[in-house]
KEKE-3310 file (N, C-alpha, C; in steps of 0.2 Angstrom, whole numbers, plus 5000, padded with zeros to 4 digits):
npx = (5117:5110:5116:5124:5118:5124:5130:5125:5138:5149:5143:5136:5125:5113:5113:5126:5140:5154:5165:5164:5161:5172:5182:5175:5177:5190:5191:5184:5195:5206:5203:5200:5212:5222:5236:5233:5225:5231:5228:5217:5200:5187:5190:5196:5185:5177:5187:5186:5172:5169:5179:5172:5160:5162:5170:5156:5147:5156:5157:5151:5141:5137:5135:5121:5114:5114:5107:5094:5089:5096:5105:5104:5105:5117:5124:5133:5141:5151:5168:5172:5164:5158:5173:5183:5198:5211:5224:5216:5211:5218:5227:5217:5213:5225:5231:5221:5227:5239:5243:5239:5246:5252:5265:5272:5270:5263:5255:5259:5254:5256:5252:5252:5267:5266:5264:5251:5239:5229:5214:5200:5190:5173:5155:5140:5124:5108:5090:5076:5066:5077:5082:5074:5070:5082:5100:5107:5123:5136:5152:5164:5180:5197:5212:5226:5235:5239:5254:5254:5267:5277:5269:5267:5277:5285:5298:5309:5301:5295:5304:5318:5323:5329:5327:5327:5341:5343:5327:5324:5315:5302:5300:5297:5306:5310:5311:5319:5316:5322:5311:5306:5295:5296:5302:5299:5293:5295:5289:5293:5295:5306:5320:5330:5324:5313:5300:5297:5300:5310:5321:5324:5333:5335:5324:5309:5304:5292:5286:5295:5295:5289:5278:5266:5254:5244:5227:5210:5195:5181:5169:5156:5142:5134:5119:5110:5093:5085:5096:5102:5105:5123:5127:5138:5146:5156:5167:5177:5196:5193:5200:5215:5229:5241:5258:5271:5266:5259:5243:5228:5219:5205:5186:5178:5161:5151:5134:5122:5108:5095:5084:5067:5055:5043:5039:5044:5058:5058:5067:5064:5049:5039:5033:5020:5012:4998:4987:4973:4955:4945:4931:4932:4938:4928:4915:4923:4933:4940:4955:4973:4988:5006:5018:5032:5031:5023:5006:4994:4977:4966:4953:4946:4940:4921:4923:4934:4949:4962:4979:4978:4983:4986:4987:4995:5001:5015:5020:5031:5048:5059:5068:5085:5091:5082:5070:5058:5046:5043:5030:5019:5015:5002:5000:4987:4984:4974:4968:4969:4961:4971:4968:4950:4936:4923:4908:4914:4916:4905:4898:4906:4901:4889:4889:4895:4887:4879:4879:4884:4896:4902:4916:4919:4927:4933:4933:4948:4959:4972:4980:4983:4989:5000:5006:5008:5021:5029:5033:5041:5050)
npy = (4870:4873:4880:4871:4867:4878:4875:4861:4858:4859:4852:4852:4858:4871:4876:4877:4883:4894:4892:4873:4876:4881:4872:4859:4866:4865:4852:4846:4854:4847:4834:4835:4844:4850:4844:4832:4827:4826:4831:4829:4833:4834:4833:4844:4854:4852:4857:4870:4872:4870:4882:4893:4889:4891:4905:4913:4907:4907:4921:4930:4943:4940:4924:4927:4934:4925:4915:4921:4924:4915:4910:4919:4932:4933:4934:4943:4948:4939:4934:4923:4915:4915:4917:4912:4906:4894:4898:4910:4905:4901:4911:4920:4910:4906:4904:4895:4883:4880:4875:4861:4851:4851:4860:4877:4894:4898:4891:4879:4874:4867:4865:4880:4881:4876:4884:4895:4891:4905:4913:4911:4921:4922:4926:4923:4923:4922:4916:4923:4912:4901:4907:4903:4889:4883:4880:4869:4876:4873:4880:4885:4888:4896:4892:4890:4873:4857:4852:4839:4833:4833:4830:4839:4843:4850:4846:4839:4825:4821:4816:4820:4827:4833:4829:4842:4847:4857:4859:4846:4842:4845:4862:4870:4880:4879:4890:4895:4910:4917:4929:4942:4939:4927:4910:4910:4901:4901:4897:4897:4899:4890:4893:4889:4879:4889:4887:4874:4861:4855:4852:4855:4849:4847:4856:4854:4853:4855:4866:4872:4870:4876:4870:4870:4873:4882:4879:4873:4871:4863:4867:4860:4867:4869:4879:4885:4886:4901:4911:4929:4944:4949:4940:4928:4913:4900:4889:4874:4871:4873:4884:4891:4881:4879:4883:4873:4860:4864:4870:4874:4885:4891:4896:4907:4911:4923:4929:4936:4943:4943:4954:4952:4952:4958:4954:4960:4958:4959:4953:4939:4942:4944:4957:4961:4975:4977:4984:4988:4994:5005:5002:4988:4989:4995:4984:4974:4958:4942:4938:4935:4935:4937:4923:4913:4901:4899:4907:4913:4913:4925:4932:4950:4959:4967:4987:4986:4995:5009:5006:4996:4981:4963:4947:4933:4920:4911:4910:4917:4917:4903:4904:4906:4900:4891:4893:4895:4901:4918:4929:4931:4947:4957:4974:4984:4995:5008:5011:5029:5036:5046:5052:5056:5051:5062:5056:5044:5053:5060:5050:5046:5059:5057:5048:5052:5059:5050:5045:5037:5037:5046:5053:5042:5040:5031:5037:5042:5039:5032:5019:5027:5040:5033:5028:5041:5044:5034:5037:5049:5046)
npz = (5245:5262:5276:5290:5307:5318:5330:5331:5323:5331:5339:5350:5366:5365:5377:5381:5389:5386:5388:5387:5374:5368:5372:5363:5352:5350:5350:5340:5330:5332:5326:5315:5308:5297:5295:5302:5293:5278:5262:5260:5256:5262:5279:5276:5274:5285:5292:5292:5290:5306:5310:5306:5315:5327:5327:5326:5338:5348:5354:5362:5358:5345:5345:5352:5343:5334:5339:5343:5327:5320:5305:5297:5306:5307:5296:5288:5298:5300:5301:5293:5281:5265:5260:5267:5272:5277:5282:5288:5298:5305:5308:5316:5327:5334:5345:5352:5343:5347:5357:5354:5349:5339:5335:5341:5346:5335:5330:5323:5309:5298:5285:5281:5276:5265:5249:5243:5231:5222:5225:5214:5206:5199:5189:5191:5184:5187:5183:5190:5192:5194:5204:5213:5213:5214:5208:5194:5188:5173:5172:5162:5167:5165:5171:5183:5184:5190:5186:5172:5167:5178:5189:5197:5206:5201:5197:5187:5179:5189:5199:5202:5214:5230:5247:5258:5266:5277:5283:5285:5276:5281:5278:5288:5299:5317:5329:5345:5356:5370:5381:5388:5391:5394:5386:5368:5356:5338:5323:5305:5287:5279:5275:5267:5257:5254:5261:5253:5258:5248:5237:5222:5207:5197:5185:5180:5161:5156:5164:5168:5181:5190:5193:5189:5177:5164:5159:5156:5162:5169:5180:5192:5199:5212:5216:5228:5233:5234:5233:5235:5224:5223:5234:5237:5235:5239:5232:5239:5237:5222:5216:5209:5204:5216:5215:5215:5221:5232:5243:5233:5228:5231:5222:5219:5216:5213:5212:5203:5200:5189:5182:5185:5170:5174:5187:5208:5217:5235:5245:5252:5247:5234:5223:5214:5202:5199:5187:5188:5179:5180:5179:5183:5196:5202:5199:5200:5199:5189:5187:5180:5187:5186:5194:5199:5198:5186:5179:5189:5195:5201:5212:5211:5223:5225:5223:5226:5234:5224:5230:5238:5245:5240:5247:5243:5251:5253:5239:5237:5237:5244:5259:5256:5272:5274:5283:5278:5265:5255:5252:5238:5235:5229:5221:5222:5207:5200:5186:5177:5163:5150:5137:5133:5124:5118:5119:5129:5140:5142:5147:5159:5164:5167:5179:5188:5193:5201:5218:5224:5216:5221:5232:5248:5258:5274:5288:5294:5282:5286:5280:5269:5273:5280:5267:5261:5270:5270:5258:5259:5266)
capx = (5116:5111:5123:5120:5117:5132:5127:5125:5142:5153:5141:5135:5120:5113:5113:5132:5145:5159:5173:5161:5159:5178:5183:5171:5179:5194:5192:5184:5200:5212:5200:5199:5218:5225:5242:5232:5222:5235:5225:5209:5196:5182:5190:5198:5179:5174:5190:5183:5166:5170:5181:5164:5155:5166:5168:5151:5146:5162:5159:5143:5137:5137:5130:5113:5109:5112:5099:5088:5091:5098:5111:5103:5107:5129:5128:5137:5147:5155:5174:5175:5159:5162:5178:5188:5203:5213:5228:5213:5209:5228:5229:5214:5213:5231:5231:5219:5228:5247:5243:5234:5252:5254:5269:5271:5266:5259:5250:5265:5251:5261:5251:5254:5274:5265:5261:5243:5235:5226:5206:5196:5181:5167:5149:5134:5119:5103:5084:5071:5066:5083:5084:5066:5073:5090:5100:5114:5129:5141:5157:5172:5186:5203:5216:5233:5232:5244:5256:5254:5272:5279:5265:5264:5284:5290:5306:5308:5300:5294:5309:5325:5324:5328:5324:5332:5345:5341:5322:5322:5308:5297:5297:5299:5313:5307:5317:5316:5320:5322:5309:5304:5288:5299:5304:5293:5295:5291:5291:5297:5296:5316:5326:5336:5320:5306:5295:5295:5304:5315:5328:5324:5340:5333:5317:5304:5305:5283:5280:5301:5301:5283:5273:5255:5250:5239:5223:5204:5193:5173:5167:5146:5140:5127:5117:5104:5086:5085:5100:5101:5109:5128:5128:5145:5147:5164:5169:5184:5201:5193:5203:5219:5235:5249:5267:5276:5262:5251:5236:5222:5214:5194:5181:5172:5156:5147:5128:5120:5102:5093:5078:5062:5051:5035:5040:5050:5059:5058:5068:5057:5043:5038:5029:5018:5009:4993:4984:4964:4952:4939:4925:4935:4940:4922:4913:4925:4933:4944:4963:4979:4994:5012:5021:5038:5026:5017:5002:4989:4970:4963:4945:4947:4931:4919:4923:4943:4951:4968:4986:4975:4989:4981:4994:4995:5005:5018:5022:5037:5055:5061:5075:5092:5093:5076:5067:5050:5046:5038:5024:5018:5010:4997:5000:4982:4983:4967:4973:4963:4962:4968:4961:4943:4931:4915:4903:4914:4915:4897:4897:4906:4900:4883:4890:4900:4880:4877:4879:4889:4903:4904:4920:4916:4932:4929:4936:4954:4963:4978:4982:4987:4996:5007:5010:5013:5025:5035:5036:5046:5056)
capy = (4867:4875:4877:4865:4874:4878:4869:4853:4857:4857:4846:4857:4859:4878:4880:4878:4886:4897:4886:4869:4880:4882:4865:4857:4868:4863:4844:4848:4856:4842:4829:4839:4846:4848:4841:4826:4823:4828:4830:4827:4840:4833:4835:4853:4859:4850:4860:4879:4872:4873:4887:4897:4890:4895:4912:4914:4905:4908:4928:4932:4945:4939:4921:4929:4938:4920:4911:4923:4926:4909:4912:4927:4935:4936:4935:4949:4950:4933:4936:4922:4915:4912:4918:4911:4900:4890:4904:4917:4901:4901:4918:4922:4906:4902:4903:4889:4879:4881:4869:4855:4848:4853:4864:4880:4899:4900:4883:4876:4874:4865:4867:4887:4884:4878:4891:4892:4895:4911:4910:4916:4924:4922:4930:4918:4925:4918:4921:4924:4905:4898:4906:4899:4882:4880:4878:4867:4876:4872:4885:4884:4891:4895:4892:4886:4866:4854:4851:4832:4830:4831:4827:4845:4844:4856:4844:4833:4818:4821:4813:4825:4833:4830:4834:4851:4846:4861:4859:4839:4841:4848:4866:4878:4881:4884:4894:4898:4917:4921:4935:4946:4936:4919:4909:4911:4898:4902:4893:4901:4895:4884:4899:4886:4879:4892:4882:4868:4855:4850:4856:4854:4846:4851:4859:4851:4856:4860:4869:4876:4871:4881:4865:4870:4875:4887:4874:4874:4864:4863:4866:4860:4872:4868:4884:4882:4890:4909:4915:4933:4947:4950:4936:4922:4905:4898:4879:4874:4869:4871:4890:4889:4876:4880:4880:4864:4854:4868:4870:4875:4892:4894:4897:4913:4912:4930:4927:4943:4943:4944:4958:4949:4958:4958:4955:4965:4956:4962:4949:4933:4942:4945:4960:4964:4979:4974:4989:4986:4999:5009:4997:4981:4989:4996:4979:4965:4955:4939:4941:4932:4938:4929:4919:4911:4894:4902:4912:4910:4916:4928:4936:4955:4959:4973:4991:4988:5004:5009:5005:4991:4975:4958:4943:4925:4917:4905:4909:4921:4914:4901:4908:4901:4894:4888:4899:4897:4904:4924:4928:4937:4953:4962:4979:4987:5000:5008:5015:5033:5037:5051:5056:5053:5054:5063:5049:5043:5060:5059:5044:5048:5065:5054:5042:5057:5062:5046:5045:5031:5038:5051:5048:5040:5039:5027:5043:5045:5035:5028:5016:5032:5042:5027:5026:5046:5045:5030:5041:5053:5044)
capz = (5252:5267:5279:5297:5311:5322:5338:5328:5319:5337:5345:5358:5365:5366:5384:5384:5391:5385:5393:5383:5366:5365:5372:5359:5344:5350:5348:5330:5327:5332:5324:5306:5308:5290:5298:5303:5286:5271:5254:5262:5253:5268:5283:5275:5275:5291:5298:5292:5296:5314:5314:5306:5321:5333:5325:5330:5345:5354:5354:5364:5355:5338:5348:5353:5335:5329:5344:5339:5321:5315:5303:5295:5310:5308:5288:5287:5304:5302:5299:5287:5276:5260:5258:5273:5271:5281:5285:5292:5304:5311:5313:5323:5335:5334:5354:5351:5341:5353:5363:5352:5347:5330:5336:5346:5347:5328:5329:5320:5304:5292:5276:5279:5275:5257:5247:5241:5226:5222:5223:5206:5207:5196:5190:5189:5179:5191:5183:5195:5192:5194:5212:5217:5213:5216:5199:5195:5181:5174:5171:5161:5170:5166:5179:5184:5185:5192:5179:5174:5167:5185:5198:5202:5209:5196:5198:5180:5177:5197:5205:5200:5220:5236:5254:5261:5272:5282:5290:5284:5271:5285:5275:5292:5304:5322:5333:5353:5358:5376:5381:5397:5396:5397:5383:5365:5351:5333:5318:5301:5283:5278:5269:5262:5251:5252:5261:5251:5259:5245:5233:5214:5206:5188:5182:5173:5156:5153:5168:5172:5190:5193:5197:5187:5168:5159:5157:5159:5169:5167:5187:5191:5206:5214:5218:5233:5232:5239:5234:5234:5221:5226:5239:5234:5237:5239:5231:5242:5233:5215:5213:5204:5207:5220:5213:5218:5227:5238:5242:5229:5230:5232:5218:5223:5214:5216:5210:5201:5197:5182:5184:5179:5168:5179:5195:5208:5223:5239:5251:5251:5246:5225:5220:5205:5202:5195:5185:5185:5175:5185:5181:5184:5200:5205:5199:5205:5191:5189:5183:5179:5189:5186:5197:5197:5195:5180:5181:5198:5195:5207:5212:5215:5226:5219:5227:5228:5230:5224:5233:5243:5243:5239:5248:5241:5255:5251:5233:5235:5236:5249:5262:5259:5278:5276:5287:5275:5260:5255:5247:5232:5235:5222:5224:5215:5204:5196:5178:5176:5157:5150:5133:5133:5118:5120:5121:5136:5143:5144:5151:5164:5168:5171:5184:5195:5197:5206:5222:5223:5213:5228:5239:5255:5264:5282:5291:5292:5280:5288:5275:5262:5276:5279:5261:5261:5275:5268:5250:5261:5272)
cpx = (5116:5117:5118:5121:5124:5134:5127:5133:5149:5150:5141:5128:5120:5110:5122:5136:5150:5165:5171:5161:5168:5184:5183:5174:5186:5196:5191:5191:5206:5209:5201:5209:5221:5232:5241:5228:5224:5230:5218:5204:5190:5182:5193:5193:5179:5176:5189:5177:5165:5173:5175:5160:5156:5168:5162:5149:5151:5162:5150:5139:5133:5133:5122:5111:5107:5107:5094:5084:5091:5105:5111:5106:5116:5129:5133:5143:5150:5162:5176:5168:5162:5168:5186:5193:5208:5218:5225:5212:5214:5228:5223:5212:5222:5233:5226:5225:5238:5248:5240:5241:5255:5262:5267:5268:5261:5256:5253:5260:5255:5260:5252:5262:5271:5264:5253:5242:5229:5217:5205:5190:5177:5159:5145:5128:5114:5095:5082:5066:5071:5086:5077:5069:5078:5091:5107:5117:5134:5145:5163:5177:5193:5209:5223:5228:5240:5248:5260:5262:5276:5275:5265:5270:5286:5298:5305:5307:5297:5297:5316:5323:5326:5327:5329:5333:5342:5333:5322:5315:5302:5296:5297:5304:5309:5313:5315:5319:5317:5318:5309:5298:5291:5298:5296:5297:5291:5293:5290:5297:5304:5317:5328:5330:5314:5300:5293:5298:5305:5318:5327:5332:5339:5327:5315:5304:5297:5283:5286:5301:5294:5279:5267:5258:5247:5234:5214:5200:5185:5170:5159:5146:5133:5123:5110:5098:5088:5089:5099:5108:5118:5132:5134:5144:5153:5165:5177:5190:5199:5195:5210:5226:5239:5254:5269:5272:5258:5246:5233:5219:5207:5193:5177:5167:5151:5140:5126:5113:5098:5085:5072:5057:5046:5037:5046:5052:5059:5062:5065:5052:5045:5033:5026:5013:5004:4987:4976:4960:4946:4933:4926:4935:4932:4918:4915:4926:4938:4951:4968:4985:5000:5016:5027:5036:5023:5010:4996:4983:4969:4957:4950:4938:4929:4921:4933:4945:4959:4973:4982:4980:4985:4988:4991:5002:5008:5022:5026:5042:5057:5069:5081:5094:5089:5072:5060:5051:5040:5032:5023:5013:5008:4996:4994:4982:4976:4968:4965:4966:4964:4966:4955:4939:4924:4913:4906:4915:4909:4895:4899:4904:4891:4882:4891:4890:4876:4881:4884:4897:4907:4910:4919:4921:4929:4934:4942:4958:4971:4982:4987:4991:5000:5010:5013:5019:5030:5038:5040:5050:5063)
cpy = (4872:4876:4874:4872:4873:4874:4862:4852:4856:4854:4846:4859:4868:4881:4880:4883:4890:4894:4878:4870:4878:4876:4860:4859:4864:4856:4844:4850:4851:4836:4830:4843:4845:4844:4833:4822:4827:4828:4829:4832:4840:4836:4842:4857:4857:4856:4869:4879:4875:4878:4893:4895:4894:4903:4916:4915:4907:4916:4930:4936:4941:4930:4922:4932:4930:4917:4915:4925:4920:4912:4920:4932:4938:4933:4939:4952:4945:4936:4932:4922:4911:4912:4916:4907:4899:4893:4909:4911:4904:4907:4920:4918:4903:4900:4897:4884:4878:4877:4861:4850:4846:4860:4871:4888:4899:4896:4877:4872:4871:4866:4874:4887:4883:4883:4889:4895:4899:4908:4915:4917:4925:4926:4924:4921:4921:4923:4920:4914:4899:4900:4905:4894:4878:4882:4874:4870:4874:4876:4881:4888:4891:4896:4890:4878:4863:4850:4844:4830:4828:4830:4834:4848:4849:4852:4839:4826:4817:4817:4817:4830:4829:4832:4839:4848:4851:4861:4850:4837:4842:4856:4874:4876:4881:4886:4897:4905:4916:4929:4937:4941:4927:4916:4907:4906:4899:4898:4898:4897:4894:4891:4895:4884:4883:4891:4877:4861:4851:4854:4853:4856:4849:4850:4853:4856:4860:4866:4873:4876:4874:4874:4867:4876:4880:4880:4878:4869:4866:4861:4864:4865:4871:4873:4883:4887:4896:4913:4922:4938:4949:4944:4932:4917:4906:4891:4879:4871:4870:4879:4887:4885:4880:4878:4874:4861:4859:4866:4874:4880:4889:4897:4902:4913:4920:4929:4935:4941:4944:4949:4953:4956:4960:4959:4957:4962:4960:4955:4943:4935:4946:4948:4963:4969:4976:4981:4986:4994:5000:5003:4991:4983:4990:4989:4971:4963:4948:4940:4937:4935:4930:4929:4917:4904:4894:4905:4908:4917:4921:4932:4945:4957:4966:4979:4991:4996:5002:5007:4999:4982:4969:4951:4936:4924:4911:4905:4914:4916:4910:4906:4903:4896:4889:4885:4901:4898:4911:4922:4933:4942:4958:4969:4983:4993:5001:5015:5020:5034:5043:5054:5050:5054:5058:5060:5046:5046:5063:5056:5043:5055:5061:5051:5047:5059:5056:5046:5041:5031:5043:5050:5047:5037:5035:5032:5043:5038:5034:5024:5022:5037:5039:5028:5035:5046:5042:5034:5046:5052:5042)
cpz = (5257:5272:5288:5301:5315:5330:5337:5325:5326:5343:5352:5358:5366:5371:5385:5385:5386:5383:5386:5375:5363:5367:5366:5349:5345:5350:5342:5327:5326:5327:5313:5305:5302:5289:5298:5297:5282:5266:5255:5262:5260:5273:5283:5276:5281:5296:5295:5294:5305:5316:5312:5313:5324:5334:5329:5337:5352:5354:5356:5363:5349:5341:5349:5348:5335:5332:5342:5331:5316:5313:5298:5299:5311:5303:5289:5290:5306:5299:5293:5282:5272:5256:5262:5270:5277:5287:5290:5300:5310:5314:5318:5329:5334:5342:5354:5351:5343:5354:5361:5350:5342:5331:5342:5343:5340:5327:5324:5314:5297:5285:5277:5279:5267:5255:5244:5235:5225:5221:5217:5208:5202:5195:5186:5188:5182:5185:5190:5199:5196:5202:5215:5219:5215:5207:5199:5189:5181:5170:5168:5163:5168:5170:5179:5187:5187:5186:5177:5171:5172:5192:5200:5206:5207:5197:5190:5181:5186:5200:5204:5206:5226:5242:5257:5266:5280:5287:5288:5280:5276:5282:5281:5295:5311:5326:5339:5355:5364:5377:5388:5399:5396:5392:5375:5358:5344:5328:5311:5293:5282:5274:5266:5255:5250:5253:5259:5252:5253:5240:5225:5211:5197:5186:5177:5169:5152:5158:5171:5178:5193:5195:5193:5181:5168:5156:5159:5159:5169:5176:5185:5198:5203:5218:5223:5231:5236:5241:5235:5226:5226:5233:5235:5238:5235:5239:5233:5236:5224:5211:5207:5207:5211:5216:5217:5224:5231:5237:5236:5232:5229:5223:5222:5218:5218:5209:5209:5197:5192:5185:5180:5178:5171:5186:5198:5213:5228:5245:5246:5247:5237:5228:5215:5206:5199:5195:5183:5183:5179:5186:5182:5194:5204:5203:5202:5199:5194:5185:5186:5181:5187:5193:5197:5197:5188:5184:5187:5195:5201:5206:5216:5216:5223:5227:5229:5228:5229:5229:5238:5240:5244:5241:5247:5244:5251:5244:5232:5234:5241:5252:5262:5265:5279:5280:5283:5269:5260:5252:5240:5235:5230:5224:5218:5214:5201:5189:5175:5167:5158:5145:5133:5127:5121:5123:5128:5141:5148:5149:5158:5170:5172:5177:5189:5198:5203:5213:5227:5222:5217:5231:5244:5257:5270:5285:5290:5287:5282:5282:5271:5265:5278:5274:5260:5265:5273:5263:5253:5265:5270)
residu = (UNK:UNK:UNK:UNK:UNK:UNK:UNK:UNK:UNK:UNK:UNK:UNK:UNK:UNK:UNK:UNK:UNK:UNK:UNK:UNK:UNK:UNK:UNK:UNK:UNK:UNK:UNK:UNK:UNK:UNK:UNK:UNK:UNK:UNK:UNK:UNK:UNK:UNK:UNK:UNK:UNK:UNK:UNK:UNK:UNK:UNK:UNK:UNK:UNK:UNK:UNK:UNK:UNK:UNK:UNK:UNK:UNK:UNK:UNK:UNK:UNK:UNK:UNK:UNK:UNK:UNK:UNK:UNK:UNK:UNK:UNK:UNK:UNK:UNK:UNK:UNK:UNK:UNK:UNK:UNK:UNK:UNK:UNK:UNK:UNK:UNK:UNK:UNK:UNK:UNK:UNK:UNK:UNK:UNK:UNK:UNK:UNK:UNK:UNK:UNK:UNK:UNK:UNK:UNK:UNK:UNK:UNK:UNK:UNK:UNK:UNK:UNK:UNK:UNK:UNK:UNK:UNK:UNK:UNK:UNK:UNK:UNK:UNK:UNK:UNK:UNK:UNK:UNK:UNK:UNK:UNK:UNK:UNK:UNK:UNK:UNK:UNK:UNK:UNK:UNK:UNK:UNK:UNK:UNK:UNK:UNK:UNK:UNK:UNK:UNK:UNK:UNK:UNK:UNK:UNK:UNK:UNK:UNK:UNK:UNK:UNK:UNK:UNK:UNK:UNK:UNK:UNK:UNK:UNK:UNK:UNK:UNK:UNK:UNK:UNK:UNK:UNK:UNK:UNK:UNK:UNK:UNK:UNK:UNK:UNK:UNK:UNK:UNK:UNK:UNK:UNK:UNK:UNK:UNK:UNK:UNK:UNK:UNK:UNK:UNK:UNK:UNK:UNK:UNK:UNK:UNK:UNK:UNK:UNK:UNK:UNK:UNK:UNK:UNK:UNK:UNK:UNK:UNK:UNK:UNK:UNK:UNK:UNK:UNK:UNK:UNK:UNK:UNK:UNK:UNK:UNK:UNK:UNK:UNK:UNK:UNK:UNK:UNK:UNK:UNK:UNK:UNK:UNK:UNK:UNK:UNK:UNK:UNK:UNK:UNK:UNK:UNK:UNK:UNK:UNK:UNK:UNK:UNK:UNK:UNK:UNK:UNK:UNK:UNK:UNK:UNK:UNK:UNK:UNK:UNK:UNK:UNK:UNK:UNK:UNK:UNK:UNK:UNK:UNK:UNK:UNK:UNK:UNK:UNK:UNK:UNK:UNK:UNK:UNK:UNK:UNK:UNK:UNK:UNK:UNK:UNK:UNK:UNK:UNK:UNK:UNK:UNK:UNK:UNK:UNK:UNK:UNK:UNK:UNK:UNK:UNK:UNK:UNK:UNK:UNK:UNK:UNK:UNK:UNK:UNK:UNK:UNK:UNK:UNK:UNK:UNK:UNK:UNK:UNK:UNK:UNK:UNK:UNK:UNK:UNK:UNK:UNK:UNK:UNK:UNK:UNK:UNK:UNK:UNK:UNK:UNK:UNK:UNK:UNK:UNK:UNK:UNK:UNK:UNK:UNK:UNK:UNK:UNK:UNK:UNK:UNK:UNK:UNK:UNK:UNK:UNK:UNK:UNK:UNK:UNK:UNK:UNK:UNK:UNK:UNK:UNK:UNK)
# end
């Protein structure tokens, strides 16, 4: 799945403001607030969603690549992507979220007293097909899992705990220090439980009190059309279990391309080198190039010369944000022999006499000092 555009996603138009942009993320943020929707996978994206928009949008450089650009434009210069999670959020708009009423200077983020479960990262094996189209697979992973004897508590038979006297089963402390800049309130995971708002009275006996297993779990990923090589996808919560009830780390999917035999990517666009023999090339001939469709017929006209590219629009690789799709490009080669028999020897010393076989350059060739310039740049 693509991703929406980021104007649609904070529900702003793209003439607004600065002040409107960071208003706008900030009602996203109350509305989605992991605080305010416990367990909820939905609004968990919704709320990294909007802080990717805002990322963006709300930093006026990196906004005018994207106006211009799309999302191609701040692949690379987004801080999170596919790898964000919810902890990066707090820390870099925590002045944001101060004042939303989740707490004070750290954005009083409750699920950051849980602990989280680690992300796993994977390699997904794409042909050249299988990123044309999309592809859906399915991986078996093995991971930490929530360990069904206790619910994921780590307390036995999941009720042998109780709430830590000390923060009240809330899992931090906060505490006000007096400063020179006037007074700053922090909040702090409980020392007494470890930030887990509660006190295990005695261990579960499968999982010792850890809360999650040694298991494996059969993910489907759904890969969009126009990946590229090295690019990752991130599937939220499907990494590995948290100890006693956290949150669930990320799936990091890193997609690695399969070279096709024929064809060469270049971006969007496919290229195939396509070898024609002197007299295919001086007569003009019909020929089967491949495709990521299967093969496409083409007329090559009489007199082609070498390195002259032949463009079938449309049949490269659609773009990930779905900004079109390339094309394939026939880059013509004209394949000289080199042993020759007599009798062809002859044959061709007959031809060099016409007239025809002469070179007749159309004055400076441009085209081949481009292509020497590029060879040395």
């Amino acid at each position: 799945m693509s991703k929406r555009d980021y104007y649609v996603v904070l529900g702003v138009s793209k003439t607004a403001t600065q002040e409107e942009i960071k208003k706008a993320y900030r009602q996203q943020a109350l509305r989605f607030h992991p605080d305010k929707n416990p367990g909820d996978p939905e609004a968990e994206e919704k709320f990294k969603e909007a802080a990717e928009a805002y990322e963006v949008l709300g930093n006026p450089d990196k906004r005018a690549r994207y106006d211009q650009f799309g999302h191609a434009g701040v692949g690379s210069s987004s801080g999170f992507g596919s790898g964000m999670n919810i902890d990066d959020i707090f820390e870099h708009f925590g002045d944001i979220f101060g004042d939303l009423g989740f707490g004070g200077f750290s954005g009083g983020h409750s699920s950051s007293r849980r602990s989280r479960g680690s992300n796993i990262r994977i390699k997904v094996k794409l042909t050249l097909e299988e990123i044309a189209h999309g592809a859906k697979k399915k991986v078996k992973v093995r991971k930490d899992i929530p360990c069904s004897a206790c619910a994921g508590t780590g307390a036995k038979d999941g009720t042998s705990y109780t709430t830590c006297p000390t923060c009240n089963g809330r899992g931090q402390v906060t505490r006000v220090m007096n400063t020179f800049l006037g007074r700053m309130q922090t909040t702090t995971a409980c020392p007494t439980c470890n930030g887990q708002g509660r006190i295990i009275q005695e261990k579960c006996p499968v999982c010792h009190g850890t809360g999650v297993v040694r298991g494996e779990e059969v993910i489907s990923i759904n890969i969009p059309a126009g990946v590229e090589d090295g690019m990752q996808l991130s599937l939220n919560s499907q990494g590995n279990a948290s100890r006693s009830g956290g949150l669930k780390g990320d799936l990091i999917v890193l997609i690695e391309e399969i070279e096709h035999p024929e064809l060469i990517r270049d971006g969007k666009n496919l290229i195939y080198p396509l070898y024609l023999s002197i007299a295919q090339a001086a007569i003009g001939t019909q020929v089967e190039v491949p495709a990521v469709d299967g093969k496409i017929k083409i007329k090559v006209d009489p007199g082609t010369q070498p390195g002259k590219i032949l463009r079938i629009r449309g049949k490269g690789l659609p773009d990930i944000h779905g900004y079109g799709r390339g094309d394939l490009l026939i880059y013509v080669n004209v394949w000289i022999p080199k042993n020759l028999s007599r009798e062809e020897k002859r044959i061709l010393e007959k031809l060099d006499e016409s007239e025809e076989f002469k070179p007749k350059p159309p004055g400076r060739d441009k085209g081949f000092f481009e292509r020497v310039k590029n060879f040395f740049e």
